[in-house]
N, C-alpha and C positions, 0 to 999 in steps of 0.2 A: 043258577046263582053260583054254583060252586064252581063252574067253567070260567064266570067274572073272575071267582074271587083268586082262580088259578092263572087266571091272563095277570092279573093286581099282582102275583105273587111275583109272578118269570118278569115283567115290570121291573121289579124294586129289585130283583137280583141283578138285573141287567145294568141298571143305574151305578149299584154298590160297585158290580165289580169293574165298572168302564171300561168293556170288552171293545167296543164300537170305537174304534178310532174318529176323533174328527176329520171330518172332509173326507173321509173312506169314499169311492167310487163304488157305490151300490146301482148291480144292475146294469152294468156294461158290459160285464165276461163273456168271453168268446170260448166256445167249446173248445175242447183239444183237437186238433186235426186230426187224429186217429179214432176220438170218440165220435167227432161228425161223421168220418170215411166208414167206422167199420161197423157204427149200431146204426138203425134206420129210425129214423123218428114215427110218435105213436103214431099220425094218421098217414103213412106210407101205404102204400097198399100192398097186399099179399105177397111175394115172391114165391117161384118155386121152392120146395125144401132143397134144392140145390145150390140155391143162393142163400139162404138164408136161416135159421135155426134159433127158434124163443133160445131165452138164455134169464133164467131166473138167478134172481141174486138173494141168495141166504142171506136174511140178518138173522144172527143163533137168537134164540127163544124169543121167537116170534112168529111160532108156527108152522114153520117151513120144512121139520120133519113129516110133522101130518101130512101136509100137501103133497108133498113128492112120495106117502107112504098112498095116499090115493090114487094118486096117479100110478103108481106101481100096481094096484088090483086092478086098474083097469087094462092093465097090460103092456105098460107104456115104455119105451126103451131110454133111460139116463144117461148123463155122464155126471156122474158123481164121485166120492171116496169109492164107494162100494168095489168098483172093478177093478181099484188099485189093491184090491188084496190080497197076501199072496198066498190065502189057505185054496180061492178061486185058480182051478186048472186054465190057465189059458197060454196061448203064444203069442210070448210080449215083444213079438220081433212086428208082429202087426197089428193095426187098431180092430179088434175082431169085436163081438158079442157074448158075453155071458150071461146065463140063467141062472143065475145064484142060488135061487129058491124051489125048490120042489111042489109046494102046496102055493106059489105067488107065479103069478103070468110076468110078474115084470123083469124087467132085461136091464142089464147096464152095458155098456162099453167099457172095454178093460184099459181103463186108465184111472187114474186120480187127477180131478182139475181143480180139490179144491184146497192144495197148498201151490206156490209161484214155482217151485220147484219139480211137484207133478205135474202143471203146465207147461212146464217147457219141455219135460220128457213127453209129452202128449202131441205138443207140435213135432217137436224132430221124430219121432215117430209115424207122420200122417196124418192127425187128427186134423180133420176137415181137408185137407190134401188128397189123401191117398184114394185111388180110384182101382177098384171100387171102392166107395167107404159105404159101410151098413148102414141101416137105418138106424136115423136116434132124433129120438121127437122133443126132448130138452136137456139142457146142459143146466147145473146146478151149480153153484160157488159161492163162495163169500168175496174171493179176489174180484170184486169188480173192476178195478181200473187194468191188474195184471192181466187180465181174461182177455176181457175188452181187445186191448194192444196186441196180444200175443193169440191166440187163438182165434181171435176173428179177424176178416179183411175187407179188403172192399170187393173180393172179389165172393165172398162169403160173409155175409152179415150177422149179427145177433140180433135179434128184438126181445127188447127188455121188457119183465115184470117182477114185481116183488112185493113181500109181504112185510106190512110195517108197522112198528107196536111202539106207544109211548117209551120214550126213552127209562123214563124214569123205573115204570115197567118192568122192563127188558134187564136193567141191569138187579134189578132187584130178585127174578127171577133167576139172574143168573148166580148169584151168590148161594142162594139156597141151593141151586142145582150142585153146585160147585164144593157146596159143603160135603155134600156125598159122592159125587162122583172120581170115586178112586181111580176109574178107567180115564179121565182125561189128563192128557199130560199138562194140562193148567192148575191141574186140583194140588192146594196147598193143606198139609196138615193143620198149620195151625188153623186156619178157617175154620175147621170145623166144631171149634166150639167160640169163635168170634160171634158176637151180637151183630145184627145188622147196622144200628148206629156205630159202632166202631170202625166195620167194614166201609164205612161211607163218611168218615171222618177227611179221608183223603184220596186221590187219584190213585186205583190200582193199575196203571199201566193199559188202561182202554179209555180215556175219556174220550169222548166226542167221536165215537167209532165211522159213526152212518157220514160225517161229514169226509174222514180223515179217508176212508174207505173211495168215495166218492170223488177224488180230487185227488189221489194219490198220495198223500203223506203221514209218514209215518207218527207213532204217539211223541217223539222226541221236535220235531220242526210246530213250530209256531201256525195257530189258526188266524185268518184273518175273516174279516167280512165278504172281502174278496172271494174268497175259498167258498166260504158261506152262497154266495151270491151263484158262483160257477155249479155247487152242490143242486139249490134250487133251480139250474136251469138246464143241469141233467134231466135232474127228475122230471121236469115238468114235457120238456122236448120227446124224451126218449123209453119213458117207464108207462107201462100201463100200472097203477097205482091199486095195490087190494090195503086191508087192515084188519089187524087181526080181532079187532074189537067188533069190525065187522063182514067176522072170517067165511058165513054160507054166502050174503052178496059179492064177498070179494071173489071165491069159490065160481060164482056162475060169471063171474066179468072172464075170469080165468079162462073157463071149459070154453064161452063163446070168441074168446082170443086164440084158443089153443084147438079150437073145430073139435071139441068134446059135444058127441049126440048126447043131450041129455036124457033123451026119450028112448036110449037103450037100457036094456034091464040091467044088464052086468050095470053098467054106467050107474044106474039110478042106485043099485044097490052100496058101493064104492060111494058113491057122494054121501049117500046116508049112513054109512057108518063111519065116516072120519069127518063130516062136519055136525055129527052128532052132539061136537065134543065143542066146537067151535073153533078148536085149534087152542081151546082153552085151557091149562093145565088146573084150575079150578075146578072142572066138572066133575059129574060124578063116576066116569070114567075112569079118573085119575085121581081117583082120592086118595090111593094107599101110597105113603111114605116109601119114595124110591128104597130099596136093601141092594137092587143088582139094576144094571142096564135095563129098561124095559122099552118097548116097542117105542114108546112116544116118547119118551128122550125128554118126559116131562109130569110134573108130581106137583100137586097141591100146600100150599107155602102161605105163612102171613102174606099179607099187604100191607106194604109201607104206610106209615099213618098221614094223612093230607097236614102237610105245614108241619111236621116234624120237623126235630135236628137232622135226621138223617135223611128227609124229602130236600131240606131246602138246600145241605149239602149235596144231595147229588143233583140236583138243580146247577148250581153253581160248575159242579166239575162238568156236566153234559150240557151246558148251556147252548152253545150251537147247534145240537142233534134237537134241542127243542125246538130251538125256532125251525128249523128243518122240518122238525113234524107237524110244527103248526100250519107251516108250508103244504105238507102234505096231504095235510085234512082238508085243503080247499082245495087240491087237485083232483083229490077221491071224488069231489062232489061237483068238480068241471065234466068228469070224466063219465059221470053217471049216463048221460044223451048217447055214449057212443054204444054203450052195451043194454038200450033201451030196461034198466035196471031199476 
């Protein structure tokens, strides 16, 4: 009933705010020529790791430190922030391999891919070029369209998955995160004693991220349906589809996407202790109230109230990321057959 009464709700925002242009061409967008050339679509078959390299796409607080914190125990080599840092010994004249961790089996590649700027120093440097290049079993970013374009080819593919969490969610998570986190250069003083309803009064400079992310444009250019439209037919083409609501199924679509033996121990153990939690920052994992940076990059926080002032306004501001997920949630469950799930 309350899924009714939440379709009823996104409904009557949709109407109020006549986002939908009449006559809009719903359902005709043509990929980007570089998205068709350079990712593979979901049922491609395998390529060498020569040709081609998963390429997850971070959406922030939706799980996606967990996941790549799992796949680090199990010994798995990134391209992440991680290997752009420069407390990490390495020679940045070539794309090499770091062990960052002493007591962690996992490895990054010494670059940053997930600003446009560490991308492009990532390519002019080799990355996916230079021969030899090291092994690396997935690239991680939030830049999906800059990534896409620039660091994959046709001669070197990505194949896409991501983790994806109601909108409403995600941004609400992220405020609370943001209220304390002094380390990120987005964290604002005054936040930190702002109420949620205030915070969500008006657009802070991310509305409609998953869309605007997905389709290249920035928070300042205009959304259309259009955009909307090319958004769902990335996802639906090109993304192997997890969610974080339902983070251990999405987990095993992942490993069987990613040739994770589930039936090794190390393996079993690594799954069990990070989808213990479900990718949740609710759990009881994470109950204590962030003081300093802690592993999960995530802490236990009200829940925005259903049909509040502050729901139906960020409703309104993230209106396209919703229907996007609404999208979403019927791909999750297209997609079920393929990873006998």
């Amino acid at each position: 009933a309350e899924d009714e009464e939440d379709e009823a709700t996104i409904d009557e925002v949709a109407n109020e705010l006549a986002l939908l242009p009449p006559g809009a061409d719903v359902g005709t967008s043509r990929l980007p020529s570089e998205i068709q050339a350079n990712l593979v679509n979901v049922n491609d078959p395998a390529q060498d790791k020569g040709s081609e390299t998963p390429f997850f796409w971070h959406i922030p607080k939706s799980g996606g430190t967990t996941l790549q914190r799992m796949y680090f125990c199990m010994g798995f080599t990134l391209a992440n922030e991680v290997g752009g840092n420069s407390k990490f010994d390495s020679d940045r004249s070539k794309i090499d391999v770091i062990s960052p961790w002493s007591d962690n089996p996992g490895k990054v590649i010494n670059v940053d891919v997930t600003s446009q700027e560490g991308i492009t120093e990532a390519k002019n440097r080799g990355f996916f070029t230079q021969t030899p290049h090291p092994h690396l079993d997935l690239v991680s970013s939030q830049e999906f369209k800059f990534a896409a374009t620039t660091l994959f080819s046709p001669e070197h593919n990505g194949r896409m998955f991501a983790l994806f969490r109601h909108p409403i969610d995600r941004a609400v998570s992220k405020f609370y995160y943001l209220q304390k986190a002094t380390w990120e250069s987005t964290y604002k003083e005054r936040w930190k004693s702002m109420t949620l309803e205030k915070w969500a009064e008006k657009d802070r400079g991310e509305n409609n991220w998953m869309v605007r992310m997905l389709v290249g444009k920035d928070n300042r250019a205009v959304l259309t349906t259009e955009d909307l439209e090319l958004a769902k037919e990335i996802v639906r083409t090109k993304f192997v589809v997890g969610l974080m609501d339902s983070f251990d199924e999405s987990v095993h679509r992942f490993n069987v996407f990613l040739g994770v033996d589930e039936s090794d121990a190390v393996n079993q153990e690594c799954i069990g202790q990070f989808t213990s939690s479900g990718g949740d920052s609710h759990a009881s994992a994470n109950r204590k109230v962030i003081e300093t940076k802690n592993q999960w990059n995530s802490y236990a926080h009200p829940d925005v109230e259903y049909g509040s002032p502050a729901w139906v306004s960020l409703s309104k501001i993230n209106f396209f990321d919703i229907l996007l997920y609404r999208y979403v949630l019927e791909v999750f469950e297209e997609q079920r057959s393929l990873f006998n799930a």
